[in-house]
N, C-alpha and C positions, 0 to 999 in steps of 0.2 A: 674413256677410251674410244677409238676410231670404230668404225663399223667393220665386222668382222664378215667376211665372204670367204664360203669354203669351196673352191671352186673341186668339185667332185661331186661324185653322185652315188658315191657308194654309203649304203646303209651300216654298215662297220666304222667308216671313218666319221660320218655324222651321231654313230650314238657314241665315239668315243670322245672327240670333243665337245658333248652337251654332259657325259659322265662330268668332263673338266672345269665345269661350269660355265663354259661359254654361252652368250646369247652370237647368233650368227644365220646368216642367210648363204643359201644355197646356189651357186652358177655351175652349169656343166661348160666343161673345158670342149672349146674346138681343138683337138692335137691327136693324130695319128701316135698312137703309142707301141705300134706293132714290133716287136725287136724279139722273136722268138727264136731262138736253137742259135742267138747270136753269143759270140765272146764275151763273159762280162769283164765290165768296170764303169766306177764308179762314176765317170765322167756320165758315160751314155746312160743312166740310169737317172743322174741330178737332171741331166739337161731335159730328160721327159719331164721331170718333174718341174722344174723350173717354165716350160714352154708350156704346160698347161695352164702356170697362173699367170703367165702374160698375155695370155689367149684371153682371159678375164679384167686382167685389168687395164686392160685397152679398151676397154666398153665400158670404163670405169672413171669417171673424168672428180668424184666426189671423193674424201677423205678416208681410204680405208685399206686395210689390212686383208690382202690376199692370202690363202694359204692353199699350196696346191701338193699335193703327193705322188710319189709312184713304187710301188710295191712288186719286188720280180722274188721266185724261186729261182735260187742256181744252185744246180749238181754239175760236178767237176769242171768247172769256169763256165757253161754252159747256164744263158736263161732260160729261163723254165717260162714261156709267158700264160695263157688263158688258153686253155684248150678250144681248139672250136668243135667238138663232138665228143661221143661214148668211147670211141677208140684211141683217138689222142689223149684224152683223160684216163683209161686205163695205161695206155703204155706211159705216162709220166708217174702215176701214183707208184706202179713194176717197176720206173727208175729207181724212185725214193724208198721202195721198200724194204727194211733191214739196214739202211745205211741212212748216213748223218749228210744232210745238205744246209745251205745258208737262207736265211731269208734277208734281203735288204729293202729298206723303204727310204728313199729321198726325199724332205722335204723343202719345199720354198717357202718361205712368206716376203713378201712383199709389200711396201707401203707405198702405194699410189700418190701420195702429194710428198712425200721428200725424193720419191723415185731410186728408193732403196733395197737389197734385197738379202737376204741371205738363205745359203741352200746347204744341208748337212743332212748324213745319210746314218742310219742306224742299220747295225748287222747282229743277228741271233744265229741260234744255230736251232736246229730242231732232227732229234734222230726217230726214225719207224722203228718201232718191234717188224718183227716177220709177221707178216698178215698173211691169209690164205687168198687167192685169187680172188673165191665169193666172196669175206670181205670187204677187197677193194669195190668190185661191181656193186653190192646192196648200198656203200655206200653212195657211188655215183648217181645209179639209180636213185636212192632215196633224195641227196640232197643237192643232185645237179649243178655241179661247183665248174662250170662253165664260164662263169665268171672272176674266176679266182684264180689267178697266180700258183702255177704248179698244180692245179683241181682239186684245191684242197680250201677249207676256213679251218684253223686253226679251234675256234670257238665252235663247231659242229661235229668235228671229226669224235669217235667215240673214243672214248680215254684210251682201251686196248690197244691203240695206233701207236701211242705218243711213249719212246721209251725214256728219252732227255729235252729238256729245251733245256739249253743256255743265252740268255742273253734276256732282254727285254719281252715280253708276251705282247703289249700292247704294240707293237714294231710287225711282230708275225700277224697279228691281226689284220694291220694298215696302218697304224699311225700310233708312232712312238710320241706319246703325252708327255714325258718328262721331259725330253732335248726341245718338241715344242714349246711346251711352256717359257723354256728358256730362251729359243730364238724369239716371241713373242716381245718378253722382256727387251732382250737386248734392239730389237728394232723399234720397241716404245720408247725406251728413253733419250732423253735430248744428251 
């Protein structure tokens, strides 16, 4: 198989593709991905994802396999993006609280020498129990999810949060492994 570049830098989506057994090397994406308190769909969600791994494989002139992602929380059509402080991260966790929102992640993969690409989005649903304000705060405090889509990892938040998930876990996380695995396939083969 070609040489596999994960063009991301996030610690979740690298330990879930090595879960996968991939062997694979790391590039960080150049792409503004800022689209927060915007309407979703699915277009604007593939397209981050997709322009992250061309950002990659334009520096990439040797045989390989791009895989690029983007992960948004939306409550009622609304994206939920990366909080930038304590305060925008408590009022999005106060959104999600007691009620049921979406999580979507688009992937790419791309193959740099047939100049091929395909991009497919996975959606879960995840609902809050009613949590008490402190709560929400010890957990920000504690695990400063500043970097995560709606201030939250799925994999940290403490069980008493989670009252449903439906859909795929590994999707909420960052990176839906089964529809990967399968776009992997389908852009391997001749």
């Amino acid at each position: 198989m070609k040489k596999i570049i994960l063009a991301s830098t996030s610690p979740r989506r690298r330990d879930l593709l090595k879960q996968a057994g991939y062997e694979f090397e790391i590039a960080a994406p150049e792409y503004d991905e800022n689209i927060l308190n915007k309407s979703f769909n699915y277009n604007l969600i593939e397209n981050i994802a997709q322009n992250k791994g061309l950002s990659v494989a334009k520096k990439h002139n040797e045989p390989a396999i791009i895989i690029s992602a983007d992960t948004v929380v939306i409550y009622n059509n609304i994206v939920m993006g990366k909080p930038k402080d304590f305060d925008t991260a408590l009022r999005m966790l106060s959104m999600l609280n007691n009620k049921t929102h979406k999580v979507v992640t688009s992937v790419c993969v791309i193959d740099v020498e047939k100049h091929k690409q395909i991009i497919k989005s996975e959606t879960s649903e995840v609902t809050f129990n009613n949590m008490s304000k402190k709560e929400l705060t010890d957990y920000i405090y504690g695990f400063k999810p500043y970097d995560k889509a709606g201030s939250y990892g799925i994999q940290e938040l403490p069980k008493s949060f989670i009252k449903e998930i439906k859909g795929d876990y590994d999707n909420i996380v960052g990176l839906p492994v089964k529809m990967l695995i399968n776009m992997i396939e389908e852009i391997t083969k001749d």
